[in-house]
Residue frames as qw, qx, qy, qz and C-alpha x, y, z in Angstrom:
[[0.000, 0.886, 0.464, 0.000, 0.00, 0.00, 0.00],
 [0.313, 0.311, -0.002, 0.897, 0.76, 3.81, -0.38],
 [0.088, 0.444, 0.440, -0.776, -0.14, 6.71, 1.84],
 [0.460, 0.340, 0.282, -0.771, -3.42, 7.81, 1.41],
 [0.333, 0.039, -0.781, -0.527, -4.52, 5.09, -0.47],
 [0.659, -0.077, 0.245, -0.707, -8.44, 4.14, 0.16],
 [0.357, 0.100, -0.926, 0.066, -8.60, 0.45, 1.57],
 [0.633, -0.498, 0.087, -0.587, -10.96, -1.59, 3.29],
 [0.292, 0.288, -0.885, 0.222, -9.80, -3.92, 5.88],
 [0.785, -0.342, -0.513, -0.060, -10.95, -7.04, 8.00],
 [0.081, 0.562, -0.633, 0.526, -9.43, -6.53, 12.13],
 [0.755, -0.511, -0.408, -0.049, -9.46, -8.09, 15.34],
 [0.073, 0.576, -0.466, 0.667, -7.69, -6.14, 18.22],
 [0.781, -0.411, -0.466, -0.065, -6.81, -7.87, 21.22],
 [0.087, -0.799, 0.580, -0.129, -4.77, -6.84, 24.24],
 [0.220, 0.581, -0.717, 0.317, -1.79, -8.89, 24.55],
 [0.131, -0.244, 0.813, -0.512, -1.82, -9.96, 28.42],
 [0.410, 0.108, 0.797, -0.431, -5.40, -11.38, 28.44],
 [0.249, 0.223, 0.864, 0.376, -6.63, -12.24, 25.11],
 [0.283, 0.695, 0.436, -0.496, -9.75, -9.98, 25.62],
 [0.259, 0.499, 0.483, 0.671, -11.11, -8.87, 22.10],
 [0.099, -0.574, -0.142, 0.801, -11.66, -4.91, 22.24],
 [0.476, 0.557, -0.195, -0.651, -12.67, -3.58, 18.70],
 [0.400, -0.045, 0.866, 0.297, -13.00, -5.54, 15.91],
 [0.212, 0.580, -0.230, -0.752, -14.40, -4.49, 11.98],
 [0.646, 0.223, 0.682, 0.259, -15.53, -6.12, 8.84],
 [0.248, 0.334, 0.475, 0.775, -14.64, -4.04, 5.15],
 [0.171, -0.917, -0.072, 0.354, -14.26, -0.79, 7.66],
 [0.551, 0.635, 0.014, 0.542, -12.69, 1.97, 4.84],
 [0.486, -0.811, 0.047, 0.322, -9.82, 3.45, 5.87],
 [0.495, 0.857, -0.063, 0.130, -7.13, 5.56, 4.70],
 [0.887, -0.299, -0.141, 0.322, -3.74, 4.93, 4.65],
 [0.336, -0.077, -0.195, 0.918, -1.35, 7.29, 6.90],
 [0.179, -0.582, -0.429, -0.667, -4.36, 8.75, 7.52],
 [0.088, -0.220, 0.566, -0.790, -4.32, 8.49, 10.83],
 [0.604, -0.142, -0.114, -0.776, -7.50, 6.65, 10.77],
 [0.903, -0.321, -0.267, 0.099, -6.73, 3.33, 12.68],
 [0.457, -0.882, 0.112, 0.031, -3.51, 3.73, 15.03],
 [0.171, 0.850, -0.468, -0.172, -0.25, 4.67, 14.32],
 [0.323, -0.444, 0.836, 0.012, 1.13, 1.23, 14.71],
 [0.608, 0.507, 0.585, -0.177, -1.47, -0.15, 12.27],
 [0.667, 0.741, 0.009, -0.071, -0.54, 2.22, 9.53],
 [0.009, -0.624, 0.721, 0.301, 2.94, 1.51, 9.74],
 [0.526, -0.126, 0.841, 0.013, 1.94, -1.95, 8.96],
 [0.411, 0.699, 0.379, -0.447, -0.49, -1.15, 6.37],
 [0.410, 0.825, -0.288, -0.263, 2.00, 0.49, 4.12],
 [0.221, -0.438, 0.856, 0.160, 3.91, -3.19, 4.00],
 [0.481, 0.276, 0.813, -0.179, 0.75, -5.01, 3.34],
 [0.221, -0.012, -0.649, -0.728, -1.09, -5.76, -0.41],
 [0.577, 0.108, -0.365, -0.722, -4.45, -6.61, -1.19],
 [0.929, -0.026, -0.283, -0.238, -5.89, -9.77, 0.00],
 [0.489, 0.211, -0.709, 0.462, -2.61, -10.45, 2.47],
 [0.635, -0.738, -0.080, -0.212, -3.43, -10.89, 6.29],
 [0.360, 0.380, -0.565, 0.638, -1.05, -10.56, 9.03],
 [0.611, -0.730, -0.266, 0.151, -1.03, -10.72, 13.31],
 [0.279, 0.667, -0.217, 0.656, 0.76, -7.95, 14.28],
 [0.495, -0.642, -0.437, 0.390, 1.83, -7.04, 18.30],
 [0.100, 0.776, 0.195, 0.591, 1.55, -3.04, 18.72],
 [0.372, -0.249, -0.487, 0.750, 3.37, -1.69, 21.79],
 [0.128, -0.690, -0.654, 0.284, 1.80, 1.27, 23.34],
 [0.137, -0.535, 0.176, 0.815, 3.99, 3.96, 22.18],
 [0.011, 0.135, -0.444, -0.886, 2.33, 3.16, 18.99],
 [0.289, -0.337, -0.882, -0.155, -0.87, 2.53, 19.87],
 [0.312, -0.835, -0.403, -0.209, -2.53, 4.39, 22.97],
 [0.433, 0.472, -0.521, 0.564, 0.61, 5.29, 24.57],
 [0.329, 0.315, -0.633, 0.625, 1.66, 5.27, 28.14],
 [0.414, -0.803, -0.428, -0.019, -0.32, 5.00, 31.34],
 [0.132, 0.612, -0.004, 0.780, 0.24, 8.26, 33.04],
 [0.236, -0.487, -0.698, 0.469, -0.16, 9.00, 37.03],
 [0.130, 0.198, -0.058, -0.970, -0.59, 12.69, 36.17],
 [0.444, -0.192, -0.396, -0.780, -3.80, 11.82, 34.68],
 [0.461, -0.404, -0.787, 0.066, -5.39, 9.94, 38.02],
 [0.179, -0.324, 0.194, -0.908, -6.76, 12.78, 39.89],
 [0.263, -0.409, -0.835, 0.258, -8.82, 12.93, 42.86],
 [0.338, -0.399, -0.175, -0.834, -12.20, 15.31, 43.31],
 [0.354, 0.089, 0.733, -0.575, -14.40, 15.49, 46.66],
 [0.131, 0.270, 0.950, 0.083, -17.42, 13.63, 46.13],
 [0.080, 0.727, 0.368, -0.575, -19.56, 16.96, 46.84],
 [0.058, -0.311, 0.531, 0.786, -18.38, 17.74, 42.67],
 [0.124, -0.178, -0.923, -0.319, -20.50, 14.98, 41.66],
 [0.021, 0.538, 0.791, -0.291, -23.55, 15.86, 44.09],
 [0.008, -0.539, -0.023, 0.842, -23.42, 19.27, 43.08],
 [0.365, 0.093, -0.629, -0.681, -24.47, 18.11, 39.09],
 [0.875, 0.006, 0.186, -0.446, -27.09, 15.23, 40.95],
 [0.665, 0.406, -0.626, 0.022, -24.72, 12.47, 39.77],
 [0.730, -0.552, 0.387, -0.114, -23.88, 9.99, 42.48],
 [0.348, 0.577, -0.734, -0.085, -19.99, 8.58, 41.38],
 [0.917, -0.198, 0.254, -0.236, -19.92, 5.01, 41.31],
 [0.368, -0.316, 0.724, 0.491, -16.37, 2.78, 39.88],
 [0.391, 0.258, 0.728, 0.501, -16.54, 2.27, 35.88],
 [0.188, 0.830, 0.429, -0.303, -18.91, 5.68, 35.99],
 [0.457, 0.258, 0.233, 0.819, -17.27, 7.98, 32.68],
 [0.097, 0.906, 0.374, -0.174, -17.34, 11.27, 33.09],
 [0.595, 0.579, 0.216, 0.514, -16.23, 14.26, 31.29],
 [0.290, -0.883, 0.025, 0.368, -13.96, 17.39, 32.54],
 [0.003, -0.789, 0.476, 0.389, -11.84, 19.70, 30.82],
 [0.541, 0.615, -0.418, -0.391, -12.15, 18.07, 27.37],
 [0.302, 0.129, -0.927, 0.180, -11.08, 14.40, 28.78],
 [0.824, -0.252, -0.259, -0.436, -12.91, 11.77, 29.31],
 [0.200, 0.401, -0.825, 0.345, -12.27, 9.62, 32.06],
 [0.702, -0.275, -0.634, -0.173, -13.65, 6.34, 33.94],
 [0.556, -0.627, 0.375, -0.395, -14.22, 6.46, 38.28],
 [0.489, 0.424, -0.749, 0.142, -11.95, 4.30, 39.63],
 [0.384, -0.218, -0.790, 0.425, -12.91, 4.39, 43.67],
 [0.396, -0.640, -0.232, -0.616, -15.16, 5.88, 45.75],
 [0.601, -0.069, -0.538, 0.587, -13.45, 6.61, 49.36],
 [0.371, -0.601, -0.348, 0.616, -14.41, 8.54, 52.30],
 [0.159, 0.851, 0.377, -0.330, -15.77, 11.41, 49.91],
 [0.099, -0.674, 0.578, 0.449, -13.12, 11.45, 47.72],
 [0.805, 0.504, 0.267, -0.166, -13.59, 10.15, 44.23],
 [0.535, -0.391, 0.671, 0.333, -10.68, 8.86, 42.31],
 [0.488, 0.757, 0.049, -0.432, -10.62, 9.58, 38.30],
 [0.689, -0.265, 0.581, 0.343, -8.86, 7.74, 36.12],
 [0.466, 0.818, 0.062, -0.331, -8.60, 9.97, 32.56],
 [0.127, -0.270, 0.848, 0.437, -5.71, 7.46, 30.70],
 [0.665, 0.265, -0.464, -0.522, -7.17, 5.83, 27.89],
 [0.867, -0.289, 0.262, -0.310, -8.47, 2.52, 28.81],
 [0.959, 0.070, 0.072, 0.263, -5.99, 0.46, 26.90],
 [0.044, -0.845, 0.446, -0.292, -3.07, 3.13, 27.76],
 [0.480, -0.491, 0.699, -0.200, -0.11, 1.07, 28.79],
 [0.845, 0.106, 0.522, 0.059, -1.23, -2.75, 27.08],
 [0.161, -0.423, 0.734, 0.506, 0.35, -4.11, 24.49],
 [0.649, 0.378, 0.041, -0.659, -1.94, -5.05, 21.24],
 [0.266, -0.113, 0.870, 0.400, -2.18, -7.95, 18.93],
 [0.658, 0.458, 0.194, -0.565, -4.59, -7.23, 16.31],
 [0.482, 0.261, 0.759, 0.351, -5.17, -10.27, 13.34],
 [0.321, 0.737, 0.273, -0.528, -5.76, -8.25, 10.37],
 [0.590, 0.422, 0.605, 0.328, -6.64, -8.50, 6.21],
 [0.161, 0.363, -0.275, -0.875, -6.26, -5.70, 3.37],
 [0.567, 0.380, 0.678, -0.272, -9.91, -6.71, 2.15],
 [0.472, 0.671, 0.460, 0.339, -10.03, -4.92, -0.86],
 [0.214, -0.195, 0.100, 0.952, -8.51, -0.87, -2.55],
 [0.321, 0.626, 0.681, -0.202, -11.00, 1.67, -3.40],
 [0.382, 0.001, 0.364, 0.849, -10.77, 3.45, -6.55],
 [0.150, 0.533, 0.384, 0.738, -13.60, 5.38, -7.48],
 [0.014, 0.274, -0.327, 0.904, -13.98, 8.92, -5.79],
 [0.618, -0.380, -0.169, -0.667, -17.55, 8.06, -4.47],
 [0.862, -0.096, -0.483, 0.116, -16.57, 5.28, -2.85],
 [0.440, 0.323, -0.341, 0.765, -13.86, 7.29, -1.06],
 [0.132, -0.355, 0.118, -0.918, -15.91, 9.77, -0.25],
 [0.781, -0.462, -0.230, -0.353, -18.84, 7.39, 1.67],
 [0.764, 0.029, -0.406, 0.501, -15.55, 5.99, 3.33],
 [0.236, 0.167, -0.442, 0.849, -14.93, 9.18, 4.96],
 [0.531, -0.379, 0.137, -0.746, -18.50, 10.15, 6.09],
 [0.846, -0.315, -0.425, -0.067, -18.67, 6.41, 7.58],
 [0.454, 0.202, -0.411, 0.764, -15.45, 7.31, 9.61],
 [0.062, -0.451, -0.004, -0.890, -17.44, 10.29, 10.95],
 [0.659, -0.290, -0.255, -0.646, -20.45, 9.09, 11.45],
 [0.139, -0.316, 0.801, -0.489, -19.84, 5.98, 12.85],
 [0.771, 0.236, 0.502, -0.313, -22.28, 4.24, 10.58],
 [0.513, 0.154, 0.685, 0.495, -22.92, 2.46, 7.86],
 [0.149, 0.299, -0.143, -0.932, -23.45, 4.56, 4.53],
 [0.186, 0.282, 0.866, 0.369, -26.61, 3.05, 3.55],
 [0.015, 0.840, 0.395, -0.373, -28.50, 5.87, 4.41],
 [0.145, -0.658, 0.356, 0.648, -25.82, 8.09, 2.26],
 [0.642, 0.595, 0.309, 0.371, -25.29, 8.47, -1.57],
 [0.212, -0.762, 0.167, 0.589, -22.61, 10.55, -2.83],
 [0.703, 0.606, 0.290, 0.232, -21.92, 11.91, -6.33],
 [0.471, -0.561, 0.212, 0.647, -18.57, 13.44, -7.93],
 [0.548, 0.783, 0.258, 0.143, -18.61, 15.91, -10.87],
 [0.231, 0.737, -0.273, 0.574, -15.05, 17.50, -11.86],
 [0.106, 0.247, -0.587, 0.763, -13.69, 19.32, -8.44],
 [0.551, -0.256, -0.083, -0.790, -17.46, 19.18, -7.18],
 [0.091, -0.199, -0.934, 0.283, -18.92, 16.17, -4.18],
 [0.566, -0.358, -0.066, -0.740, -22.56, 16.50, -3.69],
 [0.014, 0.054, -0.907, 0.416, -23.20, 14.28, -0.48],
 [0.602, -0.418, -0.377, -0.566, -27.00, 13.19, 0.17],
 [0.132, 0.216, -0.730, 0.635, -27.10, 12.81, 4.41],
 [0.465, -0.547, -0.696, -0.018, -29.85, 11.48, 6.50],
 [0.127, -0.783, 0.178, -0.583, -30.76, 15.31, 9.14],
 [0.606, -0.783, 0.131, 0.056, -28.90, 14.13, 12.20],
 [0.805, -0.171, -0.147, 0.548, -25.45, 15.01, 11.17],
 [0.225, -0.898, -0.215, 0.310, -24.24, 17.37, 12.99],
 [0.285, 0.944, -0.160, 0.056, -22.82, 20.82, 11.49],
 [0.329, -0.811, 0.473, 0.099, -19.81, 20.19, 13.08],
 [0.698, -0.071, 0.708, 0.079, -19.14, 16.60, 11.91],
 [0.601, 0.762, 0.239, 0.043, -19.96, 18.13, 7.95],
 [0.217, 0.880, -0.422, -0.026, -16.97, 20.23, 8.20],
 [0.446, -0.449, 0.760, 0.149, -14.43, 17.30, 9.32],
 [0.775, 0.372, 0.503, 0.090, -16.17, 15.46, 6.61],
 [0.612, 0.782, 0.050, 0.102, -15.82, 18.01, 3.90],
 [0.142, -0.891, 0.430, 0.017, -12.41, 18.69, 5.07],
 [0.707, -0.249, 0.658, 0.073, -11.43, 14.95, 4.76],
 [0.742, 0.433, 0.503, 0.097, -12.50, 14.80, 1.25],
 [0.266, 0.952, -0.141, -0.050, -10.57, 18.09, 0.24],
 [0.374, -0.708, 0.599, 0.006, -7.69, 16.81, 1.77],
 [0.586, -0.162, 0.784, 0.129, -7.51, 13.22, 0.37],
 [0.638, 0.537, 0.553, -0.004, -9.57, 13.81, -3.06],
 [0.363, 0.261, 0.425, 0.787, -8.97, 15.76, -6.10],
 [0.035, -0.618, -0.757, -0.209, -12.10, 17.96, -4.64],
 [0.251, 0.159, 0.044, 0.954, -12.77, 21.69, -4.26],
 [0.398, -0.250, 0.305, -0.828, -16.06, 22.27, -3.03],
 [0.124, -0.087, -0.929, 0.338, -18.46, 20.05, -0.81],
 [0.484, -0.141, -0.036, -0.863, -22.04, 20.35, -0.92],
 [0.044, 0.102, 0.951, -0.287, -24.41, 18.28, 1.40],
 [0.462, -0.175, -0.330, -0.804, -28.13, 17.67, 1.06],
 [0.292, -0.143, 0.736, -0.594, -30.17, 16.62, 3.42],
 [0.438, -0.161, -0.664, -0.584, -33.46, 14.19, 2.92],
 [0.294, -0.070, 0.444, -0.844, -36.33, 14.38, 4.83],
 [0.272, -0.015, -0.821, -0.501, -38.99, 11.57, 4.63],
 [0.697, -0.328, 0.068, -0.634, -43.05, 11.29, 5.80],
 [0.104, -0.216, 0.951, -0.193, -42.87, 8.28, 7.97],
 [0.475, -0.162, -0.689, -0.523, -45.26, 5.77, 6.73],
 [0.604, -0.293, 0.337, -0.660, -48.24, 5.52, 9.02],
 [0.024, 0.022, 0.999, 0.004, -49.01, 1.63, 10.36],
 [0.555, -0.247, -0.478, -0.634, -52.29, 0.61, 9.25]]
């Protein structure tokens, strides 16, 4: 493979120490050196052809990197009452732009734990170059699945010249349009981005 070539791949991601599966994908497009699977993935990527599979072990530095004590903070428990929230272990909550998972609940003191859960493990993901995608429409449903975080059956996209016209089911958000169109400038031949929304009477049940 070559950077930014548009591939879809098969994965399984496991940590290491206890076998546990953690993510895992069937002809999920992605882009390569795109930064769209983890950094220790696309180095591997750009070794790998078409239709080859490989098990690969990903240390952390290229993967989630490092557990961190600086990110385990402790907060009085009286934070949490103050929003109605009662902290409980495995509870996620969000501060200052980081997410993070409750760890303990002590004498009124609440224990935050805002590494990335697989910070620190060591990966072994089994994984296939399923197939390369050549035509720009393709590409482009590739990046609004990325986005979205669905499938694009709900999508249709169409490429004239420098020109995408996207067709988008109304809940994606405004914000999530610009990373889109910005993906497709960046990786396509494409110059402006135009989205349409479709709006449909919902069929009454008889």
């Amino acid at each position: 493979m070559q950077k930014n070539d548009f591939i879809k791949i098969n994965f399984e991601g496991k940590i290491k120490e206890t076998g546990q599966l953690f993510d895992s994908g069937k002809n999920v497009g992605v882009v390569v050196g795109g930064s769209y699977v983890i950094p220790g993935l696309d180095d591997v990527l750009l070794e790998m052809k078409v239709g080859e599979k490989k098990t690969v072990e990903i240390p952390p530095s290229k993967a989630f990197g490092d557990r961190e004590q600086a990110k385990v903070h402790t907060v009085p428990e009286a934070e949490f009452k103050k929003h109605g929230t009662t902290p409980k272990p495995g509870l996620v909550v969000d501060a200052d732009n980081m997410r993070g998972r409750v760890m303990s609940v002590t004498s009124g003191r609440v224990m935050i734990d805002f590494n990335h859960p697989l910070a620190g493990k060591i990966l072994t993901y089994d994984i296939e170059v399923a197939g390369k995608m050549e035509k720009p429409e393709e590409k482009v449903l590739a990046i609004v699945e990325y986005f979205t975080k669905t499938d694009a059956v709900n999508f249709s996209a169409k490429v004239t010249g420098k020109e995408a016209d996207i067709t988008v089911p109304p809940i994606i958000h405004p914000v999530y349009k610009k990373k889109i169109a910005d993906e497709v400038m960046k990786f396509l031949d494409i110059e402006k981005v135009k989205f349409s929304e479709v709006f449909e009477k919902k069929k009454e049940t008889p």
